[in-house]
matplotlib code that plots the C-alpha trace (Angstrom):
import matplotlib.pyplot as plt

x = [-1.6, 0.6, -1.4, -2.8, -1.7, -3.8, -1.4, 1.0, 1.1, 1.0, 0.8, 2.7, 2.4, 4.1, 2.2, 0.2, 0.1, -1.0, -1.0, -1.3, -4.1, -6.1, -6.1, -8.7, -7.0, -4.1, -5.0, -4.2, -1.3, 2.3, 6.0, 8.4, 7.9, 6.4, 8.5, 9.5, 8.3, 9.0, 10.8, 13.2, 16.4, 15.9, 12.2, 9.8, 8.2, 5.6, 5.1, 1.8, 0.5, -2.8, -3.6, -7.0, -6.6, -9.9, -11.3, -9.6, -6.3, -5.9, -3.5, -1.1, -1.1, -1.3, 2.0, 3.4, 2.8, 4.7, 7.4, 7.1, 7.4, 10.3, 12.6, 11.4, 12.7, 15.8, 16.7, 15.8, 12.9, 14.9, 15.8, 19.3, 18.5, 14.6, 12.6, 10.0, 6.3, 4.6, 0.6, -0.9, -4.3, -6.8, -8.4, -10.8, -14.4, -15.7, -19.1, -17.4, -14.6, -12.0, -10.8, -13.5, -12.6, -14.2, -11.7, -8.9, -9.9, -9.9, -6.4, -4.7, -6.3, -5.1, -1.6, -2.8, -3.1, -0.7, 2.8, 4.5, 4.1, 7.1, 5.8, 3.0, 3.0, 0.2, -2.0, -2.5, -4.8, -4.5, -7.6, -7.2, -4.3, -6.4, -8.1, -5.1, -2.5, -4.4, -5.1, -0.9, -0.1, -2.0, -0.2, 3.1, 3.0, 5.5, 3.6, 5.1, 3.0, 4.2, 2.0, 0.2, 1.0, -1.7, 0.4, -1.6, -0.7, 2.5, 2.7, 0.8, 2.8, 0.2, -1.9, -2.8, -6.6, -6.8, -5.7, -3.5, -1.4, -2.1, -5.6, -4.2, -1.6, -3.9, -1.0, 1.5, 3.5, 5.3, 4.7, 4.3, 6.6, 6.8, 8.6, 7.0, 6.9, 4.3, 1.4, 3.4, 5.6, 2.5, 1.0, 4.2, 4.5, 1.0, 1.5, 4.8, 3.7, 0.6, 2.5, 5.2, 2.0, 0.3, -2.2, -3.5, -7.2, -7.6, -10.6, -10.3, -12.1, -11.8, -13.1, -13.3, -11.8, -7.8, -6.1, -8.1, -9.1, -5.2, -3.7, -6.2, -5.0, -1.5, -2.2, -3.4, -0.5, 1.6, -0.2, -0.5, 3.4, 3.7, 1.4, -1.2, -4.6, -6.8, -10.5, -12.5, -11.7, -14.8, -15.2, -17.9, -20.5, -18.5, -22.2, -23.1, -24.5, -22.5, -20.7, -22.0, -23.1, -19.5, -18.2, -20.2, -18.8, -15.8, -16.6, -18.4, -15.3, -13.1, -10.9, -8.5, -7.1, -8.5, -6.9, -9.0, -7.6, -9.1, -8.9, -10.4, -12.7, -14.4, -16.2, -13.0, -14.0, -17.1, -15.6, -13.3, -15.4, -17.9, -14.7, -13.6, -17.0, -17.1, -13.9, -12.9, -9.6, -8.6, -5.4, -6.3, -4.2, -4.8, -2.5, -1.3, -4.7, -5.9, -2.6, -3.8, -5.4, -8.9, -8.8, -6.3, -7.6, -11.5, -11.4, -11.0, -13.8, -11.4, -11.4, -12.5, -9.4, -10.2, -9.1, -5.8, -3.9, -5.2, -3.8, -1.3, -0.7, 2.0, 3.5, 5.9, 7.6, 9.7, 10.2, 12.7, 15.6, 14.9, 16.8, 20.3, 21.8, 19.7, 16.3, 17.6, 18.0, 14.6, 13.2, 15.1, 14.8, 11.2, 10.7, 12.9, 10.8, 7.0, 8.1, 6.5, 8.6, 7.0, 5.5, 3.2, 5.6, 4.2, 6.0, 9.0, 7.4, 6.6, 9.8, 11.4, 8.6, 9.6, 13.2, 13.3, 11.2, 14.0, 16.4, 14.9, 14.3, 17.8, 19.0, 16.5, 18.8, 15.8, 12.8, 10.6, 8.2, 9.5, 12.9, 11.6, 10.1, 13.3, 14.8, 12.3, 13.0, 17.1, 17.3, 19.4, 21.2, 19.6, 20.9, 17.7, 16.2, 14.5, 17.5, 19.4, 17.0, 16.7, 13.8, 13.0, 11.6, 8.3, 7.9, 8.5, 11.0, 13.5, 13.2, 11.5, 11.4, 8.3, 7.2, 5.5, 2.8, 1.1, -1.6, -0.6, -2.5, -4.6, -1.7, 0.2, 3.4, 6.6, 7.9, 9.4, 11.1, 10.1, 11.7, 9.6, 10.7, 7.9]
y = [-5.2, -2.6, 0.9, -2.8, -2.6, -3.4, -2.8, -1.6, -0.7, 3.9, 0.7, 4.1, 8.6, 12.2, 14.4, 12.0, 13.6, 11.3, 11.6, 8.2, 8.9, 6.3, 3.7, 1.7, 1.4, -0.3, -3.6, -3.0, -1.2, -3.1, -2.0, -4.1, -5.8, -9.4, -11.9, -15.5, -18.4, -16.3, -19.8, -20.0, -18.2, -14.5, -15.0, -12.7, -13.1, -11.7, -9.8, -9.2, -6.9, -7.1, -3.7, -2.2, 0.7, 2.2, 3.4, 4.6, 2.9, 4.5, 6.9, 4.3, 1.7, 4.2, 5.9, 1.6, 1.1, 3.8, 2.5, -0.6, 1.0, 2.7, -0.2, -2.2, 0.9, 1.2, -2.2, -1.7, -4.3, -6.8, -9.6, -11.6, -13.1, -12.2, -9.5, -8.2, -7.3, -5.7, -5.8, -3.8, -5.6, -4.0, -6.1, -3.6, -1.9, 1.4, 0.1, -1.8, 1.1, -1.6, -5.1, -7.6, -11.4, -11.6, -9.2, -11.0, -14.0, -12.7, -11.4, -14.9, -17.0, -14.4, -15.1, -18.7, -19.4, -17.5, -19.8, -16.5, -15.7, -15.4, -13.7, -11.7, -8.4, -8.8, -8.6, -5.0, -6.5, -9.6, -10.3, -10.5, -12.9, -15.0, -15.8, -15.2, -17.7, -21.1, -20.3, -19.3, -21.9, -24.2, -23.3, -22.5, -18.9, -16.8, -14.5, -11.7, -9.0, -6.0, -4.5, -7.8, -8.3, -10.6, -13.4, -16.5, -16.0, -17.6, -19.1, -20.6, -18.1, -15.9, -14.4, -16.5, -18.2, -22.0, -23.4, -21.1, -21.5, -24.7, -24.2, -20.9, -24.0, -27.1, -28.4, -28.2, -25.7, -22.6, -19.8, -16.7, -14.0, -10.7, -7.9, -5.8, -7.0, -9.3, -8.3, -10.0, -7.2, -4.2, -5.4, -5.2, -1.8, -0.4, -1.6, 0.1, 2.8, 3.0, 2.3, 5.0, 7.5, 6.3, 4.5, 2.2, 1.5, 1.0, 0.0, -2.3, -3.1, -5.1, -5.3, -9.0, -9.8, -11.5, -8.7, -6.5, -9.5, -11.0, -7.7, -7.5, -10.9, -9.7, -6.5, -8.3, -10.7, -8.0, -5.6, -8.8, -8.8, -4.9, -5.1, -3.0, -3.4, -4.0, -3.8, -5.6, -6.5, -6.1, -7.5, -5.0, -4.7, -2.7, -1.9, -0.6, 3.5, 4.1, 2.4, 4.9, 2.2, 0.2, 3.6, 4.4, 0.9, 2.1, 5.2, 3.7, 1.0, 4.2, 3.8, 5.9, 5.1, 3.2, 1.3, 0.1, -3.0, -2.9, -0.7, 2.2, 0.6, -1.1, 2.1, 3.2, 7.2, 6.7, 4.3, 7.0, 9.7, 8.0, 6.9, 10.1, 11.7, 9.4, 9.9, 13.8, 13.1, 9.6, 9.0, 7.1, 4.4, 3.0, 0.8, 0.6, -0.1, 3.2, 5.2, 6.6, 9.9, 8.3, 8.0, 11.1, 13.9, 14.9, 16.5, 13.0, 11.4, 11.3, 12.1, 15.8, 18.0, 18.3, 14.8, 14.7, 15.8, 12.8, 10.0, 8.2, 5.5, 2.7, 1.7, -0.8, 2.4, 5.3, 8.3, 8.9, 10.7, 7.5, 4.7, 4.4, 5.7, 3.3, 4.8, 7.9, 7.4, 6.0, 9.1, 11.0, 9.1, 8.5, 12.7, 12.9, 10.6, 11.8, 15.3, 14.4, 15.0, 13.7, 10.0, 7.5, 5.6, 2.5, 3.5, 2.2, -1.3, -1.5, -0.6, -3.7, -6.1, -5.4, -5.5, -8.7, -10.2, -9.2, -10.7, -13.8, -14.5, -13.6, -15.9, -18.6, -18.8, -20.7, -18.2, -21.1, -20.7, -23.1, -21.7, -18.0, -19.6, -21.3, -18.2, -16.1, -18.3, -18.2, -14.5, -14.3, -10.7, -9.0, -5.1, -3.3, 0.3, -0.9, -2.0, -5.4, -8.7, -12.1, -14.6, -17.0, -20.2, -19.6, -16.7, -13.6, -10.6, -10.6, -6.9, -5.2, -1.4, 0.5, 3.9, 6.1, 8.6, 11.3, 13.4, 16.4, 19.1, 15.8, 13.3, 11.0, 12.0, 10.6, 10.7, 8.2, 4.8, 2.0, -1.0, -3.7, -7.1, -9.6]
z = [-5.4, -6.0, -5.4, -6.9, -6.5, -7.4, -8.5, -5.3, -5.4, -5.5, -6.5, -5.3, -5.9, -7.0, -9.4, -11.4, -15.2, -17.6, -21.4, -23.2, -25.9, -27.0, -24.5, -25.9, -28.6, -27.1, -27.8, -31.4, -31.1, -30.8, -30.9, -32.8, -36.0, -37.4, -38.9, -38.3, -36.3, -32.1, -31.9, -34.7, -34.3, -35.1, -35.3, -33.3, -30.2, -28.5, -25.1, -23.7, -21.0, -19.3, -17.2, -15.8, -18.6, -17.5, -14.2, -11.1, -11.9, -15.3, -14.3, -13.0, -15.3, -18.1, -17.1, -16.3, -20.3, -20.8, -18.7, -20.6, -24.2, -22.7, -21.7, -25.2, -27.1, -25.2, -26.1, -29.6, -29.5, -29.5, -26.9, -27.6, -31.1, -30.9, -32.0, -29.2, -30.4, -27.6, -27.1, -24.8, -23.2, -21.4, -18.7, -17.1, -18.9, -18.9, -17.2, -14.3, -14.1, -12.8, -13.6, -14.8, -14.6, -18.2, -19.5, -17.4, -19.2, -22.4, -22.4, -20.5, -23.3, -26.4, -25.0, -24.0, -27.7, -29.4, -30.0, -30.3, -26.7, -24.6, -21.4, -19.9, -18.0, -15.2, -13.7, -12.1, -9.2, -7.1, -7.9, -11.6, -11.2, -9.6, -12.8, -15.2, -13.2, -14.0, -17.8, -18.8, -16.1, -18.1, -21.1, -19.7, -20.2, -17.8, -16.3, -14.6, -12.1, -12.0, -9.2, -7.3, -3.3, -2.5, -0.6, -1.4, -5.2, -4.3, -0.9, 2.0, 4.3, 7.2, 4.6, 2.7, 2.2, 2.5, -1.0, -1.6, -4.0, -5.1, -6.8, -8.7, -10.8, -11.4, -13.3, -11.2, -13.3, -11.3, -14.5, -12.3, -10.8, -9.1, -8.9, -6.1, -2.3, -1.1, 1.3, 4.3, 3.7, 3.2, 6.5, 8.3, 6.8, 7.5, 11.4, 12.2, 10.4, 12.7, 16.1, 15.0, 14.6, 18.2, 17.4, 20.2, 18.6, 15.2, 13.8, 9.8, 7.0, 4.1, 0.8, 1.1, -2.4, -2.2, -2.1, 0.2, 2.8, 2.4, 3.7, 6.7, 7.7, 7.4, 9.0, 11.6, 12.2, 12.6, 14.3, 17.2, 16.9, 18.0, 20.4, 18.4, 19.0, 16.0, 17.2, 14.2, 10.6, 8.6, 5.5, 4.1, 1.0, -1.8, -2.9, -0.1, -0.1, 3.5, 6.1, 8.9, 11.2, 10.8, 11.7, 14.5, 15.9, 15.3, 17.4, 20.7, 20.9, 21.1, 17.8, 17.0, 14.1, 10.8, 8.1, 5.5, 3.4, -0.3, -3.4, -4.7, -6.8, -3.7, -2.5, -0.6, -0.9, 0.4, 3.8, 4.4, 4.5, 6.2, 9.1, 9.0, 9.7, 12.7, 14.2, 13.6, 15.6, 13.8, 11.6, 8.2, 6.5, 3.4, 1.4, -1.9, -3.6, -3.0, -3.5, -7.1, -8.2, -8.2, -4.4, -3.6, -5.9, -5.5, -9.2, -9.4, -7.2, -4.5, -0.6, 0.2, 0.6, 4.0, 4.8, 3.4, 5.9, 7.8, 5.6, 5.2, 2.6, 1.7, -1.3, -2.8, -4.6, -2.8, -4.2, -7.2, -5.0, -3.0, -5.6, -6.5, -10.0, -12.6, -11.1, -11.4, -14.7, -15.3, -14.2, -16.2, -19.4, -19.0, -18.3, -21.5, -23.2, -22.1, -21.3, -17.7, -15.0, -11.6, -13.8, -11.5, -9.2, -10.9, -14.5, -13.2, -12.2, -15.7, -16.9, -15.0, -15.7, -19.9, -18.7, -16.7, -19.2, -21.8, -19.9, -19.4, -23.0, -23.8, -21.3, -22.3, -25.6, -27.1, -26.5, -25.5, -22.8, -20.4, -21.1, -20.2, -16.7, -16.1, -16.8, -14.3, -11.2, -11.8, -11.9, -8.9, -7.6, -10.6, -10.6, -11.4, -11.4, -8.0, -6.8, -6.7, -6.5, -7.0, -7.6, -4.8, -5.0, -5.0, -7.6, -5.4, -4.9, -2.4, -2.0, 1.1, 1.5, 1.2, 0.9, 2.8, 0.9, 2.1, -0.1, -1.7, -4.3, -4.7, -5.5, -3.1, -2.4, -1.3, 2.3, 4.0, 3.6, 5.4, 6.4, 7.7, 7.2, 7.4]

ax = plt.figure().add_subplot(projection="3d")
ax.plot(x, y, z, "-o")
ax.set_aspect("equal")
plt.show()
């Protein structure tokens, strides 16, 4: 995920303001206009996005929707011949305060069944495209994830669970894309990031779902390849009211440092307190799915102040002095825009999701589903406000830096680039 994100994400994160009234309301709320057939020339078409809108990750995908209504009005709602509806989707509920598969569900079959469709923003988390991918594959819906890193959503590379990806498209049809790096990537990250710091025992833990339990394996590989010792990998109870005794384990095998692989949502506050607790001297990782105000900010629910200056996080996003002239202008457009001058990192993930989703129906020429996918997986040296991109074969970006966050005034804040190629 990115901060997942899940995602990725963090996602991916400077100050994190957040403004977008309503959000419940989203659902029913669309930019563009109605009209025609989305497949007749100068017909309308429909874009959907499906984002945990409640819950820890509100203030990420909150300020991505925003990014998305930006690049939508910027290209006047309109794509070539075709005019752009946007629906925002929530797939998240205020009693689970994250993603629900029910909710994921929900949303993949709306676009499922709607002959207007011509792509779909999402999922946030790994997880949640885990249920999404076989319903739009089914139907031939391009899907594009804005945040997800989970490796076996796309490939069989290290990573990746056995299956994978073959049972997420029963039909055989590719639909699904990405625009942020893949976990292979994260792990990479997280490892050098740990060996730069010292660390010579590090205790893990996983959340056990396919983001959170993917990573670890990643983390893993690469840690092996740096010659950094990883002491367990514990998939733990995101129920659970402590993890003092996994902590103390970490303590009598003499860890130093501790990464845990997973998201906010599965109880991460509570795992690092309790690691921290244990090991008064340890550095703390965490990746992208815990790079959000949820986690950082304990007005929030977050870690204790006390802890920041212990962690370190990565994510798929650098900070916005970090990309070339386009991002710049992002940023400045979008403070323009929203009045908000340090947005969620993630905003401008969802900005390029509703732009290369633009640009795949305009160069579709017919608006058609299968056109759009075709479209998706020939995107090739794509100048972006991440950078310049292309597509490969098997759905993912070809892009590979990472950021470096640390926590500040209870947000994560840029402060580094990494580059760890998988």
């Amino acid at each position: 995920m990115r901060f997942n994100r899940a995602t990725v994400f963090g996602l991916l994160l400077p100050a994190l303001a957040f403004s977008v009234a309503a959000c419940g309301d989203d659902d029913k709320k669309s930019d563009g206009g109605g009209g025609a057939s989305g497949n007749a020339a100068g017909g309308t078409l429909t874009v959907y996005s499906s984002l945990p809108l409640q819950g820890a990750q509100r203030p990420q995908t909150t300020d991505m929707v925003k990014g998305i209504r930006l690049a939508l009005e910027e290209a006047g709602n309109k794509a070539g011949k075709f005019t752009i509806k946007y629906e925002s989707k929530d797939d998240s509920t205020a009693q689970a305060g994250s993603w629900t598969p029910e909710a994921v569900s929900q949303n993949a079959r709306a676009a499922a069944q709607d002959d207007k469709t011509a792509a779909y923003i999402g999922e946030f988390n790994s997880g949640g495209s885990a249920v999404s991918i076989p319903i739009l594959s089914d139907a031939k819906v391009p899907q594009i994830s804005p945040a997800n890193t989970a490796v076996g959503l796309t490939s069989d590379e290290p990573g990746a669970d056995k299956g994978e990806p073959a049972k997420y498209y029963p039909s055989g049809f590719r639909n699904y894309v990405r625009i942020v790096p893949k976990d292979t990537i994260q792990g990479a990250a997280l490892a050098t990031v740990m060996k730069e710091d010292g660390c010579t025992k590090v205790a893990m833990a996983n959340d056990k779902e396919v983001y959170g339990a993917g990573l670890a394996r990643n983390i893993q590989n690469s840690a092996k390849e740096q010659s950094l010792s990883i002491l367990f990998n514990e998939g733990i109870d995101t129920k659970a009211p402590n993890y003092r005794s996994l902590a103390a384990k970490a303590k009598q095998q003499g860890a130093d440092c501790f990464v845990f692989s997973g998201i906010t949502a599965s109880n991460g506050v509570q795992i690092f307190k309790d690691f921290a607790a244990a090991l008064p001297q340890a550095k703390l990782y965490g990746p992208d799915g815990v790079a959000e105000t949820g986690f950082t900010d304990p007005k929030e629910g977050g870690i204790p102040t006390s802890l920041a200056g212990r962690v370190k996080l990565t994510v798929a996003t650098l900070g916005p002095d970090s990309y070339g002239p386009e991002g710049k202008k992002f940023f400045a457009d979008y403070e323009k825009k929203y009045s908000e001058k340090n947005p969620n990192p993630y905003s401008i993930y969802g900005y390029e999701a509703m732009k290369l989703a633009l640009d795949a129906i305009e160069r579709s020429g017919t608006g058609k589903k299968e056109d759009v996918v075709k479209a998706l997986f020939a995107t090739k040296d794509r100048p972006s406000v991440l950078g310049t991109y292309s597509i490969d074969e098997n759905g993912d970006t070809t892009l590979t830096d990472y950021g470096v966050y640390r926590i500040k005034d209870g947000n994560p804040s840029f402060v580094d680039t990494i580059k760890a190629a998988a």
